[in-house]
Backbone as CSV, one residue per row, in Angstrom:
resi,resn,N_x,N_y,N_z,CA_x,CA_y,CA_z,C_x,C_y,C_z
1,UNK,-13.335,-5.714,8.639,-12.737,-7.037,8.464,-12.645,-7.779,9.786
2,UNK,-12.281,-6.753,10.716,-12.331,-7.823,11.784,-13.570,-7.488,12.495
3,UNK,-13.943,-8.721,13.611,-15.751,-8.494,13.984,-15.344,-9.351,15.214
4,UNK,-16.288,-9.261,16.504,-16.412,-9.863,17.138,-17.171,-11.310,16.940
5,UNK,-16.112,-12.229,17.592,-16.581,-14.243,16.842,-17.078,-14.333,18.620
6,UNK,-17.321,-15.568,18.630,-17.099,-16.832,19.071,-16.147,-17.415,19.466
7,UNK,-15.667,-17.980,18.486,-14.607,-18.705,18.628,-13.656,-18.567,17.046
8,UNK,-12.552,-19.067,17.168,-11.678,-18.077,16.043,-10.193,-19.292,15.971
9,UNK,-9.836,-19.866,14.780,-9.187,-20.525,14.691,-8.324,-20.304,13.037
10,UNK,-7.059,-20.835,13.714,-6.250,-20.050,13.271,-5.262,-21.281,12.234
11,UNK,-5.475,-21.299,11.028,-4.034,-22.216,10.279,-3.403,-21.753,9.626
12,UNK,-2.317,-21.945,9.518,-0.369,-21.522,9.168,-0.015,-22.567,8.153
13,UNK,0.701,-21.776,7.212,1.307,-22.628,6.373,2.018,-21.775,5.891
14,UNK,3.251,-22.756,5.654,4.967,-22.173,5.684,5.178,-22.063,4.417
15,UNK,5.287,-20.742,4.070,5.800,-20.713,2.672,7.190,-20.535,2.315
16,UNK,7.863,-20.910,1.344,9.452,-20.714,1.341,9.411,-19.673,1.450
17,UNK,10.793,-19.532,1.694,11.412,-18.292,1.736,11.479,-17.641,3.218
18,UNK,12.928,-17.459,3.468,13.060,-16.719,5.089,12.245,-16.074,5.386
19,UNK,11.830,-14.939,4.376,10.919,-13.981,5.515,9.510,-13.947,5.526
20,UNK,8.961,-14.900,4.753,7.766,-15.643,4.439,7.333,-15.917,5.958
21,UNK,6.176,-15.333,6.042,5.554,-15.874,7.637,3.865,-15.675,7.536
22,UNK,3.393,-16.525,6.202,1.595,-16.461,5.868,0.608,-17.108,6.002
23,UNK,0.096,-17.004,6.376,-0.930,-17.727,7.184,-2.722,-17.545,6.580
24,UNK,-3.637,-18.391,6.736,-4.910,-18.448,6.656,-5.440,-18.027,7.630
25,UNK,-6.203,-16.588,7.686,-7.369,-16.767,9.393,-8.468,-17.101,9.112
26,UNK,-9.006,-17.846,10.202,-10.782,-17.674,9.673,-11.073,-17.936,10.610
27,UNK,-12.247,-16.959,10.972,-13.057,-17.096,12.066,-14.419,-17.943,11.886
28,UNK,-14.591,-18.488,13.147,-15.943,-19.796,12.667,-16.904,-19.488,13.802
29,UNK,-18.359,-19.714,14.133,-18.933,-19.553,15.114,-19.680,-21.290,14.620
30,UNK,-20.291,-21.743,16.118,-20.649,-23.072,16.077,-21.992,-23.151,16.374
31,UNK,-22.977,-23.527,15.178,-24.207,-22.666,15.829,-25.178,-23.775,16.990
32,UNK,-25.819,-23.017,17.677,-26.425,-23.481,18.712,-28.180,-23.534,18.793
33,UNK,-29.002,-24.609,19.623,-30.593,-24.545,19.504,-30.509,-23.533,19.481
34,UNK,-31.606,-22.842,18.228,-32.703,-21.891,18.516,-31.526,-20.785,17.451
35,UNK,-30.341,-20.869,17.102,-30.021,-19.795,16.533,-30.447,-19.596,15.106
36,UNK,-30.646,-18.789,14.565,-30.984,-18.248,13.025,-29.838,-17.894,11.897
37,UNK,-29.687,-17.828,11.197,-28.860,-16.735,10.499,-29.016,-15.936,10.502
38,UNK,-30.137,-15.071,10.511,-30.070,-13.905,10.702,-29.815,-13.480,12.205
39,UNK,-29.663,-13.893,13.520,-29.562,-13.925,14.438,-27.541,-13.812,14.925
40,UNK,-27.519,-15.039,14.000,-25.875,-15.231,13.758,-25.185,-13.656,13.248
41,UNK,-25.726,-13.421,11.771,-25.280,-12.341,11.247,-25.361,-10.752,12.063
42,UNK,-25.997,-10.890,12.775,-26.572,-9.482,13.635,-25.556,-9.878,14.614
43,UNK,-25.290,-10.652,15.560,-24.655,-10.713,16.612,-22.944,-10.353,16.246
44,UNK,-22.966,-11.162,14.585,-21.010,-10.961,14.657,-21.323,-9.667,13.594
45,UNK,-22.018,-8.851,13.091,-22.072,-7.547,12.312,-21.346,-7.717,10.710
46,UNK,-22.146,-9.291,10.937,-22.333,-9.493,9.125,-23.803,-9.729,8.329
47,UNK,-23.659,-9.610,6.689,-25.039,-9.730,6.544,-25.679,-11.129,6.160
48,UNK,-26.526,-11.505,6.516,-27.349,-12.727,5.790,-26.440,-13.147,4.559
49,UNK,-26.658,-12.686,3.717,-25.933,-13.010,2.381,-24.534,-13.465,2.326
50,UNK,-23.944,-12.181,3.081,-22.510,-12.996,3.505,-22.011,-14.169,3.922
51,UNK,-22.820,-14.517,5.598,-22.999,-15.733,5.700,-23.140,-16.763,4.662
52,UNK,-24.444,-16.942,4.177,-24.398,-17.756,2.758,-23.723,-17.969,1.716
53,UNK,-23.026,-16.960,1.695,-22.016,-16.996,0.527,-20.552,-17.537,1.394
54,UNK,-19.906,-17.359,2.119,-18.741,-18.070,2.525,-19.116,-19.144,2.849
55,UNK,-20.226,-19.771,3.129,-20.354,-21.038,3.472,-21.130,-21.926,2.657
56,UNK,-21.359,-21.474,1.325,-21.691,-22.090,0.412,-23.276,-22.788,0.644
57,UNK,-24.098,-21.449,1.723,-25.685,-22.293,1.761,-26.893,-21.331,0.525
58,UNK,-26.947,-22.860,0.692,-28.372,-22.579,-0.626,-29.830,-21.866,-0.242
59,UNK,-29.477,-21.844,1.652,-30.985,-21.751,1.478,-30.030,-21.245,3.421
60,UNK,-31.525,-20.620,4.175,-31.406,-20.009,6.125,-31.111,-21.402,6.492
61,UNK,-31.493,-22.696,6.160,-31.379,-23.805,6.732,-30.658,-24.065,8.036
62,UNK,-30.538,-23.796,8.687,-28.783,-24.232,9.871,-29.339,-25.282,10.598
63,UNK,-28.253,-25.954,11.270,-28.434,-27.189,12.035,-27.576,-26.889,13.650
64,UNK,-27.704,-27.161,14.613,-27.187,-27.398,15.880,-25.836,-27.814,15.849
65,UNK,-24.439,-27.790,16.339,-23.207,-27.905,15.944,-22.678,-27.990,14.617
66,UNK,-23.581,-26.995,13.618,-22.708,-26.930,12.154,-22.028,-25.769,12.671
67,UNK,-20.658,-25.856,11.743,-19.250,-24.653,11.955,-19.883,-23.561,10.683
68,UNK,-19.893,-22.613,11.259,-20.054,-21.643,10.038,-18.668,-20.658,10.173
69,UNK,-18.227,-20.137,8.734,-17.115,-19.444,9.069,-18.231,-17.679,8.455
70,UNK,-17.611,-17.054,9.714,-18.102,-15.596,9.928,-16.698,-14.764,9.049
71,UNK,-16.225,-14.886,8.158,-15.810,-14.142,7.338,-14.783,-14.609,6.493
72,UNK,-14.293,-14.018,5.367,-13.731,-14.364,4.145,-12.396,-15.056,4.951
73,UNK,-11.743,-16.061,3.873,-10.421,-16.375,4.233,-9.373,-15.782,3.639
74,UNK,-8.880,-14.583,4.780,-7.758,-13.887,3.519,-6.477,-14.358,4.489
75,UNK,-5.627,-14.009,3.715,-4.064,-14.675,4.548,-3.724,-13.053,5.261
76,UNK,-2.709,-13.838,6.141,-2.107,-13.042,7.361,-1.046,-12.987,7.211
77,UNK,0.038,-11.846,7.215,1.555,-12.362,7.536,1.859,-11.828,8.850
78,UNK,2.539,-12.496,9.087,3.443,-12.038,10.435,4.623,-11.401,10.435
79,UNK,4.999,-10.105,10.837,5.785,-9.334,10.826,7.154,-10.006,11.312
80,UNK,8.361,-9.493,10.498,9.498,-9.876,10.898,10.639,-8.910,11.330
81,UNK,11.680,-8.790,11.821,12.332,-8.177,11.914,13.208,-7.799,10.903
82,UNK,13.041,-6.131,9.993,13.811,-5.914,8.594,12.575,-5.852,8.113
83,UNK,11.358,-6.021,8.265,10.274,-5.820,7.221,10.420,-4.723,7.082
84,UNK,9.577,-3.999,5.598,8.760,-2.599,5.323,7.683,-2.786,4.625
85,UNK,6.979,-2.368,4.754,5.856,-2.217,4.203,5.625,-2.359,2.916
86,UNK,6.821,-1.875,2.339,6.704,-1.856,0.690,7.283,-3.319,0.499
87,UNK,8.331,-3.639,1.237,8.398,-5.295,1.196,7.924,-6.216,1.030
88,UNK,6.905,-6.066,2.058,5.306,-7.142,2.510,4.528,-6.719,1.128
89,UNK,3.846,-5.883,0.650,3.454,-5.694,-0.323,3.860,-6.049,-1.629
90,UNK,4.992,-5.771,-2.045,5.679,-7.147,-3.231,5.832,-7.993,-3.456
91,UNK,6.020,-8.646,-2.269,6.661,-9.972,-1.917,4.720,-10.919,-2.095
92,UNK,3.710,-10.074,-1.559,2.674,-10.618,-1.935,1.416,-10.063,-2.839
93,UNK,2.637,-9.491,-4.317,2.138,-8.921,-5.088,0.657,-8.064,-4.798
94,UNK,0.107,-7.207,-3.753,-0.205,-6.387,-4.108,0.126,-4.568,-3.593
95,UNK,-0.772,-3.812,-3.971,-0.191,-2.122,-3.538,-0.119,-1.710,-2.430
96,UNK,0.846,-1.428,-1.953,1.251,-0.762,-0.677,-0.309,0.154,-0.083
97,UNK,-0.920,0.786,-0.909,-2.243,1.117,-0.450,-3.067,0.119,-0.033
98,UNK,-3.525,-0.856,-0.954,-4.387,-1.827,-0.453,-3.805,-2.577,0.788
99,UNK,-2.578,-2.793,1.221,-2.037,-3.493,2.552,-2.169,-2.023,3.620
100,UNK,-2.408,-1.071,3.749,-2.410,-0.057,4.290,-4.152,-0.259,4.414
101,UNK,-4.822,0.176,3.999,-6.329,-0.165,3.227,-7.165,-1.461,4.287
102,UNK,-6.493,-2.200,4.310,-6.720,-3.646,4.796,-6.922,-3.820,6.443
103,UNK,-5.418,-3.018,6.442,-4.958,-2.839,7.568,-5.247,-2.069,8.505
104,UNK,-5.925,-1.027,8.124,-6.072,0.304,8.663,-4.949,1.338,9.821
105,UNK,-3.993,0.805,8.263,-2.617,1.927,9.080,-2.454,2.972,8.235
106,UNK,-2.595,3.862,9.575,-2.322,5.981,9.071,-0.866,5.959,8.655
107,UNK,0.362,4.489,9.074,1.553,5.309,8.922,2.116,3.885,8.596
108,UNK,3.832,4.308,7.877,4.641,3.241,7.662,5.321,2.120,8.932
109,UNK,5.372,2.998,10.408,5.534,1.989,11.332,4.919,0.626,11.462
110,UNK,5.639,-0.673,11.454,5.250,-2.004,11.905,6.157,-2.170,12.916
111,UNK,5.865,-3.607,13.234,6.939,-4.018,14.523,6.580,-5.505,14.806
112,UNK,7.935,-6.033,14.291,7.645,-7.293,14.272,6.840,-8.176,15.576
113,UNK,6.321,-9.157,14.722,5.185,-10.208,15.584,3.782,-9.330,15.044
114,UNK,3.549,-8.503,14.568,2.204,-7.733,14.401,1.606,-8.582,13.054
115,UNK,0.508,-8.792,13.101,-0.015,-10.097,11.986,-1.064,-8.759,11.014
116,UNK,-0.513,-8.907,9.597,-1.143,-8.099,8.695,-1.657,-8.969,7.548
117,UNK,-2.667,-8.098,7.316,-4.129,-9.005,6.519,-2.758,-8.529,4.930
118,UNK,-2.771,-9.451,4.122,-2.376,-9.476,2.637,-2.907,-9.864,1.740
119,UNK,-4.967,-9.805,2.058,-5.307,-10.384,0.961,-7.090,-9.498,1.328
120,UNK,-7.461,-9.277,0.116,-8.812,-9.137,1.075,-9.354,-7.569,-0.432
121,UNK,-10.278,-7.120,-0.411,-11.289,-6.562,-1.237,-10.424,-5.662,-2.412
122,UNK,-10.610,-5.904,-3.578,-8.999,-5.114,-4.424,-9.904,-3.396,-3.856
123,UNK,-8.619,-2.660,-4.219,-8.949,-0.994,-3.191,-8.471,-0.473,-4.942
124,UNK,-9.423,0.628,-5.354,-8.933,1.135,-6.255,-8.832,2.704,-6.086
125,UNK,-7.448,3.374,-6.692,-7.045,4.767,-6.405,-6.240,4.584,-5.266
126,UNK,-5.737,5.405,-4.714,-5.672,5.784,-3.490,-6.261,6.179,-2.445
127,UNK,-5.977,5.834,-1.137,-6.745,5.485,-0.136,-6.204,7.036,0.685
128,UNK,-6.914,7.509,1.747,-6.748,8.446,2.159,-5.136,8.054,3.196
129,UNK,-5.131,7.499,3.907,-4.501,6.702,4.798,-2.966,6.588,4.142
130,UNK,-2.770,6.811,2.896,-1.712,6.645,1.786,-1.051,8.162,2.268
131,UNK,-1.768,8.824,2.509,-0.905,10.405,2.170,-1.110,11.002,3.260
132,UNK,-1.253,9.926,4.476,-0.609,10.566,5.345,0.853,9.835,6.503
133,UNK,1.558,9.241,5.710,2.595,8.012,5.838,4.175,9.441,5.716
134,UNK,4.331,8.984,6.527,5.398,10.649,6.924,6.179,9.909,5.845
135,UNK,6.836,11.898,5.796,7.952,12.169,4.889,9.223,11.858,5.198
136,UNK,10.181,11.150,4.449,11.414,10.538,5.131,12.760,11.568,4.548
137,UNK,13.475,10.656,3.570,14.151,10.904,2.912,14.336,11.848,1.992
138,UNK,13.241,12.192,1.233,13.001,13.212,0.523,13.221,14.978,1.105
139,UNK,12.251,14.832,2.023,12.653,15.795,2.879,13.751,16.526,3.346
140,UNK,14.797,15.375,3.401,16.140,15.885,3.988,17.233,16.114,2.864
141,UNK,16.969,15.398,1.293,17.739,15.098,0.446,17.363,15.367,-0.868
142,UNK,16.970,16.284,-0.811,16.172,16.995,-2.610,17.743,17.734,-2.974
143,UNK,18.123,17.147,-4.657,19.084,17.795,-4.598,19.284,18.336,-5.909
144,UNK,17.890,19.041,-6.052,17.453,19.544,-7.409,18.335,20.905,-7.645
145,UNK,18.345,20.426,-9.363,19.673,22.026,-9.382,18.377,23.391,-9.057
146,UNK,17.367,23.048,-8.963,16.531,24.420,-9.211,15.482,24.010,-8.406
147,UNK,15.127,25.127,-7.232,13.739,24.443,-6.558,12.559,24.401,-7.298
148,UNK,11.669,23.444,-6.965,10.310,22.917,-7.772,8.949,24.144,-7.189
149,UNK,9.497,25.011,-6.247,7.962,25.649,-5.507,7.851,26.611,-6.610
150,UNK,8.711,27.022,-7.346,8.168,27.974,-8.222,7.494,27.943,-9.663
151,UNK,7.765,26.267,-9.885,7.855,25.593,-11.151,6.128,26.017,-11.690
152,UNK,5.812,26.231,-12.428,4.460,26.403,-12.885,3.476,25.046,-12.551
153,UNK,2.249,24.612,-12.457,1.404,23.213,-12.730,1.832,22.787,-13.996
154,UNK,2.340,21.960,-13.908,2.500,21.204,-14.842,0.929,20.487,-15.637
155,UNK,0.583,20.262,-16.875,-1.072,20.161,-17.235,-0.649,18.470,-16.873
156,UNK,-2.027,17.905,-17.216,-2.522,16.627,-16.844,-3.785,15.951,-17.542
157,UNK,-3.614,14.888,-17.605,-4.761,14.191,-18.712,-5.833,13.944,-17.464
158,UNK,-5.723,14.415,-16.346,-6.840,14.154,-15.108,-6.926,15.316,-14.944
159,UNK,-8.928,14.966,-14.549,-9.114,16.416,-14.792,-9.280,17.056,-13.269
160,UNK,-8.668,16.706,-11.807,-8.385,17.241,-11.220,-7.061,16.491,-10.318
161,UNK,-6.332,17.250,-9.736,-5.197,16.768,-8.791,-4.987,15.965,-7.529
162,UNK,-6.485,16.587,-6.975,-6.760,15.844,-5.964,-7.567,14.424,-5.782
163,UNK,-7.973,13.921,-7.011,-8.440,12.680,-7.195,-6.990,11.790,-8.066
164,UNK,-6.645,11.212,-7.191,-5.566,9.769,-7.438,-6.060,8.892,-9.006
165,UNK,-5.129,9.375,-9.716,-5.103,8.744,-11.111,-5.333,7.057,-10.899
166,UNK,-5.891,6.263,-11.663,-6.072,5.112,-11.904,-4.827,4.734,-12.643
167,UNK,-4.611,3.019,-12.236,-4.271,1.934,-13.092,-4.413,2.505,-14.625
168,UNK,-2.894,2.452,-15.685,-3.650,2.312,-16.907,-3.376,4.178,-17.271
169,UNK,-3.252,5.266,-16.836,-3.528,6.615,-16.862,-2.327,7.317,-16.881
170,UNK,-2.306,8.157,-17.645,-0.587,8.848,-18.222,-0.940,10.188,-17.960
171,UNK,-0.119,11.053,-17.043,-0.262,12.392,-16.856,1.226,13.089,-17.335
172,UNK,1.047,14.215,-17.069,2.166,14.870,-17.116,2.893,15.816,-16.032
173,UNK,4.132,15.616,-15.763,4.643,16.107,-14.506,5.685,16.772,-14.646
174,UNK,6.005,17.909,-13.940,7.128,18.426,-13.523,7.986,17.358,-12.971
175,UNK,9.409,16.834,-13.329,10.093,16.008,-12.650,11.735,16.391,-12.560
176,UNK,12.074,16.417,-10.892,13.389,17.232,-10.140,14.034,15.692,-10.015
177,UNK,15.440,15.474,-9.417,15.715,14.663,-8.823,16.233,14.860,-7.596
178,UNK,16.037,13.717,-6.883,17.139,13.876,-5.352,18.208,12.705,-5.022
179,UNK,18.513,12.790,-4.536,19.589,11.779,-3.699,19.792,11.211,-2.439
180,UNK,19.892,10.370,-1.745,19.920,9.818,-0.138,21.299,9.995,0.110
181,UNK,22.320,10.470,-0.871,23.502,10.285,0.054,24.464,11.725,0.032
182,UNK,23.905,12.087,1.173,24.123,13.777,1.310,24.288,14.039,2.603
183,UNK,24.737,15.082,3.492,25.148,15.278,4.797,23.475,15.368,5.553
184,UNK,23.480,14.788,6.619,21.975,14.836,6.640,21.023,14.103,6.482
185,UNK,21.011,13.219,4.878,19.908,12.421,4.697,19.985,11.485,5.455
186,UNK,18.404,10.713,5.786,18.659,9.253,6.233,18.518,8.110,5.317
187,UNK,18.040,8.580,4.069,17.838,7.095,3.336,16.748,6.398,3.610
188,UNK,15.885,6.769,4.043,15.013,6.005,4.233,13.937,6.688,3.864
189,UNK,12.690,6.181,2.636,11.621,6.644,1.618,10.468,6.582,3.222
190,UNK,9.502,7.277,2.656,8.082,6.599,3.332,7.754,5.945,3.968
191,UNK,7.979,5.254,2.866,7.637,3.773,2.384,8.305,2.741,3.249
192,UNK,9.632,3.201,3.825,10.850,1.847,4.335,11.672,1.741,3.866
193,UNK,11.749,2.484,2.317,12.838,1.756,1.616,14.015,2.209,2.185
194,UNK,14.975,1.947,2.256,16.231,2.130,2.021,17.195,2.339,0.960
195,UNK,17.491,3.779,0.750,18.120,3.757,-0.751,19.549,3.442,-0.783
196,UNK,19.843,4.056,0.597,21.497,3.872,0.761,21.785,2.302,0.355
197,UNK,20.501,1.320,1.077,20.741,0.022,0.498,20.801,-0.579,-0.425
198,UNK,20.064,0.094,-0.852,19.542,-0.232,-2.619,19.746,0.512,-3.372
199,UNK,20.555,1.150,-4.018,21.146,2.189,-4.255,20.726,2.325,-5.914
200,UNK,20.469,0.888,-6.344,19.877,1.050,-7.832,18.644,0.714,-7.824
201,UNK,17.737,0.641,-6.703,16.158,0.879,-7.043,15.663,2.187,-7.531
202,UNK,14.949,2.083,-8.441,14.375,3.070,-8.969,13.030,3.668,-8.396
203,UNK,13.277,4.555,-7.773,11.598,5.483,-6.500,11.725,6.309,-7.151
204,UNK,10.184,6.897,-7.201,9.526,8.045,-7.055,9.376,8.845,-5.963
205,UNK,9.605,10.250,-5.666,8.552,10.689,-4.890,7.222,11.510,-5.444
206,UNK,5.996,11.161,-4.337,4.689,11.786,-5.277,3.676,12.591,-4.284
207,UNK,3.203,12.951,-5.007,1.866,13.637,-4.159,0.817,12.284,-4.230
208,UNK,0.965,11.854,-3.064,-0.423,10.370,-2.864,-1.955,11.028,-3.430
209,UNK,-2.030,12.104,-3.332,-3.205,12.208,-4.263,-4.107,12.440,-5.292
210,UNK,-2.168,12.478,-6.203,-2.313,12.792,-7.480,-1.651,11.190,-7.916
211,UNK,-0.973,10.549,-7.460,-0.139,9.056,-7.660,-0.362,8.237,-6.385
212,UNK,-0.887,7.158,-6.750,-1.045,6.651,-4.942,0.333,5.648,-5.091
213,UNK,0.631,6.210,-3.416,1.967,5.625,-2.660,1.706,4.511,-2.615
214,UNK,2.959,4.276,-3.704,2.892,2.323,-3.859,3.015,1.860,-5.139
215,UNK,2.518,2.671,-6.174,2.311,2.514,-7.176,3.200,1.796,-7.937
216,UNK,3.633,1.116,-9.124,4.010,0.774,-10.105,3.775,1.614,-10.826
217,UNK,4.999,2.599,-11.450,4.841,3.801,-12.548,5.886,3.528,-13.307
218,UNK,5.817,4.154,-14.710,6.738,4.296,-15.859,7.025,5.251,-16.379
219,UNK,8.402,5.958,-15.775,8.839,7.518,-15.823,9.428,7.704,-16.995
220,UNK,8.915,8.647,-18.106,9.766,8.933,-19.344,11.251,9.152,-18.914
221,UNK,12.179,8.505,-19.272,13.629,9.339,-18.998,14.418,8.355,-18.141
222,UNK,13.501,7.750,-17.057,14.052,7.211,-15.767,13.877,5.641,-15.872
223,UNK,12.491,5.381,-16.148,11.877,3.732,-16.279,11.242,3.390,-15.478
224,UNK,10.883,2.027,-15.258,9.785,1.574,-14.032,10.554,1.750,-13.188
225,UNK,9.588,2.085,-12.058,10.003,2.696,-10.496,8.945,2.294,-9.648
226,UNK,9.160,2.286,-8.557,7.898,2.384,-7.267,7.698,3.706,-7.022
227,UNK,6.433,4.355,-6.810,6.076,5.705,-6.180,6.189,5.151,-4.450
228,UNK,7.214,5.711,-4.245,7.621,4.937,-2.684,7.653,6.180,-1.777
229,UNK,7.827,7.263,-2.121,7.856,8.230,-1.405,7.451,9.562,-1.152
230,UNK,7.190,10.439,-0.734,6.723,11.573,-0.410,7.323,12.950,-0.284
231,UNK,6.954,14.285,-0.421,8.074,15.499,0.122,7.572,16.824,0.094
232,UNK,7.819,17.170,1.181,7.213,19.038,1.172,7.113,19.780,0.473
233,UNK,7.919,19.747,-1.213,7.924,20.170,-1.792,6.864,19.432,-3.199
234,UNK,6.590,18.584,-2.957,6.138,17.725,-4.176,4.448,17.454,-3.700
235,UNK,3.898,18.274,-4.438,2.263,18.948,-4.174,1.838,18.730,-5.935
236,UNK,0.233,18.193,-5.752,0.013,18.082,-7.523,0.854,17.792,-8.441
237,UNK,0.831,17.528,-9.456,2.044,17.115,-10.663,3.332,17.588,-10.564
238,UNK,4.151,17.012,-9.400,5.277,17.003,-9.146,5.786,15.705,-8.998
239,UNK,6.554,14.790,-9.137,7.908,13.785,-9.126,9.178,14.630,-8.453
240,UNK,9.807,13.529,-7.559,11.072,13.499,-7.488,11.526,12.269,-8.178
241,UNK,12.819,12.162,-8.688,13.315,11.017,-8.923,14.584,10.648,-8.276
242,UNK,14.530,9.516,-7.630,15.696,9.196,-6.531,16.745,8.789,-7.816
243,UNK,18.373,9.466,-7.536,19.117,9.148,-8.290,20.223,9.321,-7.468
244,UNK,20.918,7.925,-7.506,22.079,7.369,-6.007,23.024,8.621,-6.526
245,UNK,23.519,8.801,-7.501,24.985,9.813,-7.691,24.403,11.187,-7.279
246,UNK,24.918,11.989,-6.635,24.336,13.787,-6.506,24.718,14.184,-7.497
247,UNK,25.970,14.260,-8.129,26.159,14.736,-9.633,25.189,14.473,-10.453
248,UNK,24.642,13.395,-10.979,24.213,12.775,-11.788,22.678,13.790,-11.511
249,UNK,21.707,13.155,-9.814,21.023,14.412,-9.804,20.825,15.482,-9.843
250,UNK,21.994,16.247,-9.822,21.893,17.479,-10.101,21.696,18.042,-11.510
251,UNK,22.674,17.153,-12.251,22.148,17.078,-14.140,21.085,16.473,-14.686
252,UNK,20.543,16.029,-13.400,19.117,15.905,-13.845,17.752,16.989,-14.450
253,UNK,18.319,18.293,-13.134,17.178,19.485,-13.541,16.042,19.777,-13.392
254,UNK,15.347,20.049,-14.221,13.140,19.887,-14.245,13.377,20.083,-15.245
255,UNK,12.510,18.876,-15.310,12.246,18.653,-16.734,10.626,18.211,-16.467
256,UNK,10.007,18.548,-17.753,8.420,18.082,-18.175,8.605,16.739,-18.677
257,UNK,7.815,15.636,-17.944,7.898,14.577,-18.683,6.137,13.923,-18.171
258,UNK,6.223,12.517,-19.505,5.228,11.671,-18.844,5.149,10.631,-18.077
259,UNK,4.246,9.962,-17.557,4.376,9.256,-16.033,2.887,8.180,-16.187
260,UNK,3.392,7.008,-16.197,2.256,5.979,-16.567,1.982,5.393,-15.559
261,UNK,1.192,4.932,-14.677,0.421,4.290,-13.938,0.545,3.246,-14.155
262,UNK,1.005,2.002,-13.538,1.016,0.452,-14.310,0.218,0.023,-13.674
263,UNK,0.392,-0.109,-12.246,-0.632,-0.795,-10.959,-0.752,-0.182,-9.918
């Protein structure tokens, strides 16, 4: 996505909302005697076609100071202070993978002023880059009445574990619950979330390469949730389910249930 330009110009436009900070990039090169398109395309490490297609030419034709734009116009946001990742991703409706994907980030760290692509080739499954976004909360705050390492595989309508279920796809899972508010935990998913904050969002934790991190899922028992998080214990058809009361998780148990994929 990104390539060495020319020259590179940049427009902003303010969308409501405080933490709204999105922007248009597009890079343009200005072509000069004697250049080609195919000359153009080789130099910024795009193809012929591409060219033609963002710039709407019918034909190699070019002229001496025409603007050509050297790649798609996807929007930018600009990082704020309080972002997460799973934030930025809702807020511009799409999956925490594909903004990861885009981006080419191994991990949940941002830091505000850092400008992230929020628009750009749809990514389907899960992305490798998804499952390896450290373990937070889960880790410190599983507060299952019964540990999950001994639990049998739970079966599955996919016919292997290590390929990330699609949009649309209902498996079946072993599902424990945990809690963020325990001596120890920090409350904080993967992902960013904050449960201590949000205390009635509904997360998952998953194996990213059986559920990709980010997901929109629909837990028999529990309801729509985000797959927001991750845990040492939760390998192949395993769920945690974040549940604010420890009582409440603890009468939760393992239980076999099903688990729908929305987006």
């Amino acid at each position: 996505m990104k390539k060495q330009i020319i020259a590179l110009t940049a427009i902003s436009a303010l969308i409501v909302g405080a933490a709204s900070q999105v922007s248009a990039a597009e890079a343009t090169y200005t072509v000069e005697k004697g250049d080609t398109l195919w000359s153009i395309a080789k130099n910024n490490e795009v193809s012929v076609g591409d060219l033609q297609k963002w710039n709407d030419l019918e034909s190699s034709l070019i002229l001496p100071s025409q603007e050509l734009k050297l790649e798609e116009d996807y929007k930018k946001y600009t990082v704020v202070k309080g972002d997460t990742l799973i934030d930025i991703a809702l807020e511009n409706d799409i999956s925490l993978n594909e903004l990861m994907t885009w981006n080419e980030l191994t991990d949940s760290l941002i830091i505000p002023g850092q400008e992230l692509y929020v628009e750009g080739e749809k990514v389907k499954g899960a992305s490798t880059v998804a499952a390896k976004a450290s373990s937070n909360a889960n880790s410190n705050a599983n507060a299952t009445a019964t540990t999950a390492s001994t639990a049998s595989k739970a079966s599955t309508t996919s016919s292997s574990p290590s390929a990330a279920n699609q949009a649309g796809q209902t498996i079946t899972v072993s599902a424990t619950a945990y809690t963020a508010f325990c001596s120890g935990c920090s409350g904080v998913t993967a992902t960013g979330i904050d449960l201590r904050a949000n205390p009635n969002m509904k997360v998952i934790a998953v194996d990213p390469n059986v559920i990709p991190l980010g997901s929109r899922v629909w837990v028999e028992g529990y309801g729509e949730a985000i797959a927001g998080d991750t845990g040492g214990a939760i390998k192949g058809n395993k769920i945690d389910v974040f549940i604010a009361d420890k009582g409440a998780a603890l009468n939760w148990g393992r239980k076999t249930i099903s688990v729908k994929i929305l987006d």
